[in-house]
C-alpha positions as CSV (number, residue, x, y, z in Angstrom):
1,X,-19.8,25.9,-44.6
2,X,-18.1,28.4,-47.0
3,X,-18.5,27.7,-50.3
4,X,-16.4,27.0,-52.9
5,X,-15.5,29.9,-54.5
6,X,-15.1,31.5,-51.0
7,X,-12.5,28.1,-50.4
8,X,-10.7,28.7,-53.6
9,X,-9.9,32.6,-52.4
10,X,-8.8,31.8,-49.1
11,X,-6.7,29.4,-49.8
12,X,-4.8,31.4,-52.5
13,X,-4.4,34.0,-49.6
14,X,-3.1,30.8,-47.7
15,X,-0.6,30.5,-50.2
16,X,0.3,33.5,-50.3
17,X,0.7,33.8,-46.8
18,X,3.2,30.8,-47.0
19,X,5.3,32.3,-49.3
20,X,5.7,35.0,-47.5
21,X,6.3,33.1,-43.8
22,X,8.7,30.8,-45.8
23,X,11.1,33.9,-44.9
24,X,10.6,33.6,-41.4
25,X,11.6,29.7,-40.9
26,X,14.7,30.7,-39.7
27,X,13.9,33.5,-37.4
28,X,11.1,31.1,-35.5
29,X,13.9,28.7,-34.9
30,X,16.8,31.2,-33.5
31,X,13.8,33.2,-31.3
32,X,12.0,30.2,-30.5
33,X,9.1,32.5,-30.8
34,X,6.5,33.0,-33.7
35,X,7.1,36.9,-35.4
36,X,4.5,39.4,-34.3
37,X,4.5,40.1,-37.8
38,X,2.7,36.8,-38.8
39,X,0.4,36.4,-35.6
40,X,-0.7,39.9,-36.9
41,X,-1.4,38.6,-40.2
42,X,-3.1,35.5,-39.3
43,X,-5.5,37.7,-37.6
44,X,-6.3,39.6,-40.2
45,X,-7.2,36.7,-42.5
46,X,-9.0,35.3,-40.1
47,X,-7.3,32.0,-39.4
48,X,-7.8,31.4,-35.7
49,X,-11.4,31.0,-36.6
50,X,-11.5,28.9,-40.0
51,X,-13.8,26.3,-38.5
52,X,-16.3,28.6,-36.2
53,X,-19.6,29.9,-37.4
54,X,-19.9,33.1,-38.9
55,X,-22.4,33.3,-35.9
56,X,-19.6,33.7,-33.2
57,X,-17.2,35.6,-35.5
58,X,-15.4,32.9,-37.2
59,X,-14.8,32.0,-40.8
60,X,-17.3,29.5,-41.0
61,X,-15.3,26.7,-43.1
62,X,-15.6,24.0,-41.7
63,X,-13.1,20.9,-41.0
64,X,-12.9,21.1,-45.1
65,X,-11.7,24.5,-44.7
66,X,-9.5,23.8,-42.1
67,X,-7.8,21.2,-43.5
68,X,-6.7,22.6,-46.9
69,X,-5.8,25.5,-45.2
70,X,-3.6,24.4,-42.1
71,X,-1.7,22.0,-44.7
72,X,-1.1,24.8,-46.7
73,X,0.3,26.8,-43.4
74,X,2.3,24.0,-42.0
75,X,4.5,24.0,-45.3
76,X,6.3,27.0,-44.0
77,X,7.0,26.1,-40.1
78,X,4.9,23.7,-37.5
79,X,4.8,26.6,-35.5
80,X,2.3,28.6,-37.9
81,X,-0.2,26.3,-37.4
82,X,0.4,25.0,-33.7
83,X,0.0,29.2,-33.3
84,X,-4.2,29.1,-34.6
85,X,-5.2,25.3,-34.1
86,X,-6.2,25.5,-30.5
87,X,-8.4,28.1,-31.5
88,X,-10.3,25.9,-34.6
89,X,-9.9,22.9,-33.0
90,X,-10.4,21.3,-29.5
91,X,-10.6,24.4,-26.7
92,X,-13.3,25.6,-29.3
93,X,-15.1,23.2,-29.8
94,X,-15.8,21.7,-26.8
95,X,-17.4,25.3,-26.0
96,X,-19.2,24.5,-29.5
97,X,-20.2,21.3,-28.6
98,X,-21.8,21.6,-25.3
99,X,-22.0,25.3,-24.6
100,X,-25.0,27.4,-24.4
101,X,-25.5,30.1,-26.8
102,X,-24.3,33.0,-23.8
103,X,-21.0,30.8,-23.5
104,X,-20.6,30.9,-27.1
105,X,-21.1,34.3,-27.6
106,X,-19.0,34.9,-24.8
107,X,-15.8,32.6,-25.1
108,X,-16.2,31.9,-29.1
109,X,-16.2,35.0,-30.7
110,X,-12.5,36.0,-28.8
111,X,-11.1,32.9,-30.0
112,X,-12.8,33.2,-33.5
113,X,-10.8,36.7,-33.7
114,X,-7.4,35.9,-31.9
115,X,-8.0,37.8,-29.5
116,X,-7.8,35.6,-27.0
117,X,-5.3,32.5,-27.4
118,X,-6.7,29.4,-26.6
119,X,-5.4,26.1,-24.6
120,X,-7.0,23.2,-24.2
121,X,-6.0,21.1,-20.7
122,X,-6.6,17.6,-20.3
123,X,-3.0,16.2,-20.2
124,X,-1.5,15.0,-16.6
125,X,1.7,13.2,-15.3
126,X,-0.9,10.7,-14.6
127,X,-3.3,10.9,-17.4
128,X,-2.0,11.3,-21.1
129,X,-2.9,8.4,-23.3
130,X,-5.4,7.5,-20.6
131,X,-7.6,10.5,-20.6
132,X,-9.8,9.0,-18.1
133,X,-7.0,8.6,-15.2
134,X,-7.4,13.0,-14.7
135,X,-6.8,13.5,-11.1
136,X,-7.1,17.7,-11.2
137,X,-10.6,18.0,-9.3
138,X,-13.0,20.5,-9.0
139,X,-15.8,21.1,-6.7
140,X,-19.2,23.2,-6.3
141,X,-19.0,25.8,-3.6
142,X,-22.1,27.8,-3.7
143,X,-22.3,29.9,-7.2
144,X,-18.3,28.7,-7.8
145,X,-16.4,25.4,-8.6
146,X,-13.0,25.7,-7.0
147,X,-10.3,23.3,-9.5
148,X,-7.2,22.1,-7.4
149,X,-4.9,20.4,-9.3
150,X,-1.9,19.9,-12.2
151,X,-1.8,19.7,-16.0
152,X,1.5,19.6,-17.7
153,X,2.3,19.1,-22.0
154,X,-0.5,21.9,-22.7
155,X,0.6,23.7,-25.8
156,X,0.1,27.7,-25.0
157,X,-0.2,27.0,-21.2
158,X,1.8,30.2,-20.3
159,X,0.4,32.4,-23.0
160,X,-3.2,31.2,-22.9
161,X,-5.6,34.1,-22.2
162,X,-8.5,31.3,-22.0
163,X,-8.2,27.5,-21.0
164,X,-10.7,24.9,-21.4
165,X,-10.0,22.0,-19.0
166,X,-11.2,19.0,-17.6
167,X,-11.4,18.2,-14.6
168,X,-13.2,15.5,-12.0
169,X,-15.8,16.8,-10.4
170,X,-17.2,13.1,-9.3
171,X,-14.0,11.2,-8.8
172,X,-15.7,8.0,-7.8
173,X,-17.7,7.7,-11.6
174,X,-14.4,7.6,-13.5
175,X,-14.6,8.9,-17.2
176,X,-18.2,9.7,-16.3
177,X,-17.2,12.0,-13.7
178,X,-15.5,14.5,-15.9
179,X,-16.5,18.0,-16.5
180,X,-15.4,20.6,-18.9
181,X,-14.9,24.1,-17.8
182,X,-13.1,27.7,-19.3
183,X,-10.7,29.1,-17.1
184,X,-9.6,32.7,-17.9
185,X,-6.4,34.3,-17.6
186,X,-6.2,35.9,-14.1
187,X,-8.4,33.8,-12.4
188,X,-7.3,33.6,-8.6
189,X,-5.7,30.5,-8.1
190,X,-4.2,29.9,-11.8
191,X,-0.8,30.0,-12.5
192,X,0.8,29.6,-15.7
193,X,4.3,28.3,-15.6
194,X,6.7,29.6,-17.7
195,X,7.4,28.0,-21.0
196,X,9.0,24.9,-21.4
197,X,11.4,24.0,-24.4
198,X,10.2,21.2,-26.8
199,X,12.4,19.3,-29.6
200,X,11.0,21.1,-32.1
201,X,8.6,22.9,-34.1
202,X,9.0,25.3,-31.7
203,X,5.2,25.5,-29.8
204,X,4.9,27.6,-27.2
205,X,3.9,24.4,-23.7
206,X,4.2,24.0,-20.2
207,X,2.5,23.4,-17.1
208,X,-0.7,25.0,-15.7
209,X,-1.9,24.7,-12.1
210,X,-4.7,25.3,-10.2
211,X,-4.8,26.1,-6.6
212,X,-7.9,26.8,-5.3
213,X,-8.7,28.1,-8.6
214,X,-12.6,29.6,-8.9
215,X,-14.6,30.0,-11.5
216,X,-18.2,31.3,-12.1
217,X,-20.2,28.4,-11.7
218,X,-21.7,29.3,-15.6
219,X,-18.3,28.4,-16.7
220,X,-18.9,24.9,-16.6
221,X,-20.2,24.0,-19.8
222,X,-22.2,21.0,-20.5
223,X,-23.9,19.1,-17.5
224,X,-21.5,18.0,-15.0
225,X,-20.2,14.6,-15.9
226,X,-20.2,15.2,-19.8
227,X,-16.5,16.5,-20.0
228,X,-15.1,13.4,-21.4
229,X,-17.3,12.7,-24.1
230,X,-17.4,16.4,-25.2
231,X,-13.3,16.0,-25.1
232,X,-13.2,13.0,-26.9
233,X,-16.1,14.7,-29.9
234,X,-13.2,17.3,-30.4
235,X,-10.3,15.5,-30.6
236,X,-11.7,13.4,-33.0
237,X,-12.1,16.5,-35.1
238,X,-8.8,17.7,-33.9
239,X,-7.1,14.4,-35.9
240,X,-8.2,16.8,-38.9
241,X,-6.0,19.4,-37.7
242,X,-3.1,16.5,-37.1
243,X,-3.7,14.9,-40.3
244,X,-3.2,18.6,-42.4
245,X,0.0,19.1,-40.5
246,X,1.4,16.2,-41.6
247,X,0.2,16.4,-45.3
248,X,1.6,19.8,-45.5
249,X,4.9,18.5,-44.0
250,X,5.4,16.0,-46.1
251,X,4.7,17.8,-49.4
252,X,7.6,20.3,-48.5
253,X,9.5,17.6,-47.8
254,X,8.8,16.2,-51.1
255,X,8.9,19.4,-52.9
256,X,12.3,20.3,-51.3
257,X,13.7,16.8,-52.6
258,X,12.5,17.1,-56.2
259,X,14.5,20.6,-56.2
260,X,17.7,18.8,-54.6
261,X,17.8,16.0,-57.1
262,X,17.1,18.3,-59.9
263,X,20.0,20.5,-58.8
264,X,22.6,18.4,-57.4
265,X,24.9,16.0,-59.6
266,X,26.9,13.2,-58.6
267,X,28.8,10.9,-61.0
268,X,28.7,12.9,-63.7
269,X,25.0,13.3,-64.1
270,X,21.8,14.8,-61.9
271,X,21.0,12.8,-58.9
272,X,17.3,12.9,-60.5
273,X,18.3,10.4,-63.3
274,X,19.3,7.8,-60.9
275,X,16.2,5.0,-60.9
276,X,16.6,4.3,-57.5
277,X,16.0,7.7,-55.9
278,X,13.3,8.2,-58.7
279,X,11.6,5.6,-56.7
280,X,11.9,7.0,-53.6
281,X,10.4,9.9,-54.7
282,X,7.1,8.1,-55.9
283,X,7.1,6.0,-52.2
284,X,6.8,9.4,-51.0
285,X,4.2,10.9,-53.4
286,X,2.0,8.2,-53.2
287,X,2.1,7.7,-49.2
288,X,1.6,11.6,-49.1
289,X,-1.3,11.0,-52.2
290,X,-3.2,8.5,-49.8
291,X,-3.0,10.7,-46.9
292,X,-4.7,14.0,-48.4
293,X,-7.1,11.7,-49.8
294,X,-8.1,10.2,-46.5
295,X,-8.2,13.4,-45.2
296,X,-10.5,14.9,-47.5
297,X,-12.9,12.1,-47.1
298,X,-12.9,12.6,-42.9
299,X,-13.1,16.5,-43.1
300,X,-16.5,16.2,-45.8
301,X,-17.6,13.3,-43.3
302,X,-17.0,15.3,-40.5
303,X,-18.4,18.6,-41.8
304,X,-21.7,16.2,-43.0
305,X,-22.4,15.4,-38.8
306,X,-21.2,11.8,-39.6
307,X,-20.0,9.6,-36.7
308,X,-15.9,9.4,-37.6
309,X,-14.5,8.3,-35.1
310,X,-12.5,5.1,-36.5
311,X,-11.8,7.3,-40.0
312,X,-10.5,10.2,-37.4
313,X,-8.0,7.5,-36.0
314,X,-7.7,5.7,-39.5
315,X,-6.5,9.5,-40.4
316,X,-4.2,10.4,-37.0
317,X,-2.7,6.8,-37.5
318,X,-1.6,6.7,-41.2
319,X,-0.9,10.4,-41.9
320,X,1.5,11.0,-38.7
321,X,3.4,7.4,-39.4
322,X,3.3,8.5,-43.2
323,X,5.0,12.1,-43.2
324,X,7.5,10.5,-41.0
325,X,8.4,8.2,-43.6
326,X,9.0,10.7,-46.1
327,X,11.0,13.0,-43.7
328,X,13.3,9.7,-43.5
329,X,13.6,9.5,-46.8
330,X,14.5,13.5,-48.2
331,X,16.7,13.3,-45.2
332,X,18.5,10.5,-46.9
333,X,18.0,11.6,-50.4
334,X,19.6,15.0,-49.2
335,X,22.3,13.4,-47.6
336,X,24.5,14.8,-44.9
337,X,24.1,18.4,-45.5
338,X,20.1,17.8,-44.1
339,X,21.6,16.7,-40.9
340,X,22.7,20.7,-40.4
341,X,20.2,21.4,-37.6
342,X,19.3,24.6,-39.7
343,X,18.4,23.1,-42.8
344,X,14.4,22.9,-43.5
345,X,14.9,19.1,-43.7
346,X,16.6,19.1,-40.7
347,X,13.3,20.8,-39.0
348,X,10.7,19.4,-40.6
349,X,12.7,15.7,-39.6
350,X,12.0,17.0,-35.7
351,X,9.0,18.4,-36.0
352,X,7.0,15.6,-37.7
353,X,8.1,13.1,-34.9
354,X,5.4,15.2,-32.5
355,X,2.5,13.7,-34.9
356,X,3.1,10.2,-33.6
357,X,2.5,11.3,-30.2
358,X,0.3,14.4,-29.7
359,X,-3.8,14.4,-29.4
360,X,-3.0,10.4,-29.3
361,X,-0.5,8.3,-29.8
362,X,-0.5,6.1,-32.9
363,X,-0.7,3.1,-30.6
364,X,-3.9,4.7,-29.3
365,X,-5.4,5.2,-32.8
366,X,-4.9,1.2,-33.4
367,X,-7.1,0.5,-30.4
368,X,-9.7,2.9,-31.1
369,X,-9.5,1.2,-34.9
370,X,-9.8,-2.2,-33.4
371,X,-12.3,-1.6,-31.0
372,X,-14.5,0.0,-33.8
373,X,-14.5,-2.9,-35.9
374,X,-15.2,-5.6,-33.1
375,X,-18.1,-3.1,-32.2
376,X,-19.5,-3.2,-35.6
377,X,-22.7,-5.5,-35.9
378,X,-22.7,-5.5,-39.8
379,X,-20.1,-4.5,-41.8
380,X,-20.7,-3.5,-46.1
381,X,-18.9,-5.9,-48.3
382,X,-15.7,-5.3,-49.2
383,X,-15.0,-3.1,-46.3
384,X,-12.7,-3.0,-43.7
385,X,-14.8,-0.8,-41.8
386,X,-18.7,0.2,-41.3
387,X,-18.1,3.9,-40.2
């Protein structure tokens, strides 16, 4: 992991960067698109491989890396950090996880550069919250697997230059029979629909099918069979990436209302003197205080090879329900100019509503919680939770 001196410098360049993407808010919304201008740039500092090894061309930061960073990004648009997160996060590290040192080298060190963009396909019409319902198959034929089959929701789907998916290649075992593969761009028998539009934060998803779709049979990575628990390894690390875009949301939400009250009077007097918006400005510095701390604690966890997954959903769960909270409230303490769809409130109120949802919903992260703690055979004093 980088140290912290390294940390310090590449998160001023983070900052840096923001300031200067703040400009470009407007332009991602009205194109719909992010500016090649700051894909270029994110490349060049490295960003769509914070949390892979120096080894395979990345960064080498780790999830503590990743997570000041990304909430530093996400300040300026959703978009910024939807653009480099695939790549850090779950189509990755699933490749990290179970790959052999070939498929690293081969499939890692693209991403860890940018140049390939990542996607990661799991979601179906069938199979969203329960990942184990995948019905896109894929079967050995001689030195191939041919994948036949649908995925839909999958943020870069038509851009993607690689894919890692999931897909059952022994129906009949359930979860068990799930298998992870990486599915170039080109490959005969993919096609990559074109883009569809979301509410917001303006992420590039669609569909992706597969059609008789062959790959090498070394593209399979893992054992056959050990595609779910590989999946479900990196999206616990992937409620990192979740939990920084909401931090990072809510503190411009925040910061934008500190501004508004200090500059806008009413009744004779700044907004800001009024007790009761005071107070819901600490509501929202506290909830937004608890969050970063919680996500600290799960990245250093993380990075230490500690089992996480309750904290991961502890993390998803209370940061995404959290910075939609404090959107709520600078929407309200901004008043009816924030309900202009182009004001930054007005985005940042859509875009934070995806947190509740995406890499599982918060209803999801309640069940994983629960099923943690009934699991536990011995639990410390005094906490809620073993870990």
């Amino acid at each position: 992991m980088g140290t912290e001196p390294e940390l310090a410098r590449h998160l001023a360049q983070a900052r840096d960067f923001r300031q200067w993407a703040d400009g470009h808010a407007d332009e991602i919304e009205t194109t719909q698109a992010l500016p090649t201008a700051l894909s270029a740039r994110l490349r060049e500092l490295g960003y769509f491989g914070i949390t892979i090894p120096r080894g395979y061309g990345g960064l080498g930061l780790g999830l503590v890396g990743y997570a000041e960073i990304m909430a530093e990004l996400s300040k300026a648009h959703a978009a910024i950090g939807g653009r480099v997160a695939l790549n850090n996060m779950v189509a990755s590290q699933v490749v990290l996880l179970g790959g052999t040192e070939v498929q690293k080298q081969r499939f890692l060190r693209p991403m860890a550069t940018g140049e390939a963009l990542a996607a990661f396909a799991l979601t179906e019409p069938g199979a969203g919250s329960d990942a184990a319902g995948v019905s896109t198959r894929a079967s050995r034929d001689g030195d191939h697997w041919v994948i036949d089959g649908m995925k839909h929701l999958i943020m870069h789907a038509p851009i993607a230059d690689l894919v890692t998916v999931i897909a059952s290649t022994e129906p009949e075992r359930g979860a068990k029979g799930l298998s992870a593969f990486v599915v170039p761009r080109g490959t005969p028998g993919l096609r990559q629909a074109p883009a569809q539009r979301p509410m917001a934060s303006r992420t590039t998803v669609g569909e992706l099918h597969f059609e008789g779709c062959r790959v090498p049979a070394d593209h399979l990575i893992g054992a056959p069979g050990k595609g779910f628990s590989l999946a479900m390894r990196a999206l616990d690390m992937t409620r990192v990436g979740v939990g920084a875009y909401a931090v990072g949301s809510a503190e411009r939400a925040l910061e934008l209302s500190v501004h508004h009250l200090q500059g806008r009077r009413q009744f004779g007097r700044p907004l800001a003197e009024q007790q009761g918006l005071q107070w819901m400005l600490a509501e929202m510095a506290t909830d937004i205080a608890a969050a970063r701390a919680l996500l600290r604690s799960l990245a250093a966890k993380m990075d230490a090879g500690e089992p996480a997954s309750a904290d991961a959903a502890m993390l998803k769960l209370f940061a995404s329900e959290m910075c939609g909270r404090v959107a709520d409230k600078a929407l309200q303490l901004h008043g009816g100019i924030a309900y202009l769809h182009d004001h930054p409130i007005s985005r940042i109120y859509r875009d934070v509503r995806l947190w509740r949802i995406v890499d599982g919903t918060s209803e999801i992260q309640k069940t994983v919680i629960a099923r943690e703690l009934l699991a536990a055979d011995q639990m410390p004093s005094g906490t809620p939770y073993a870990g």
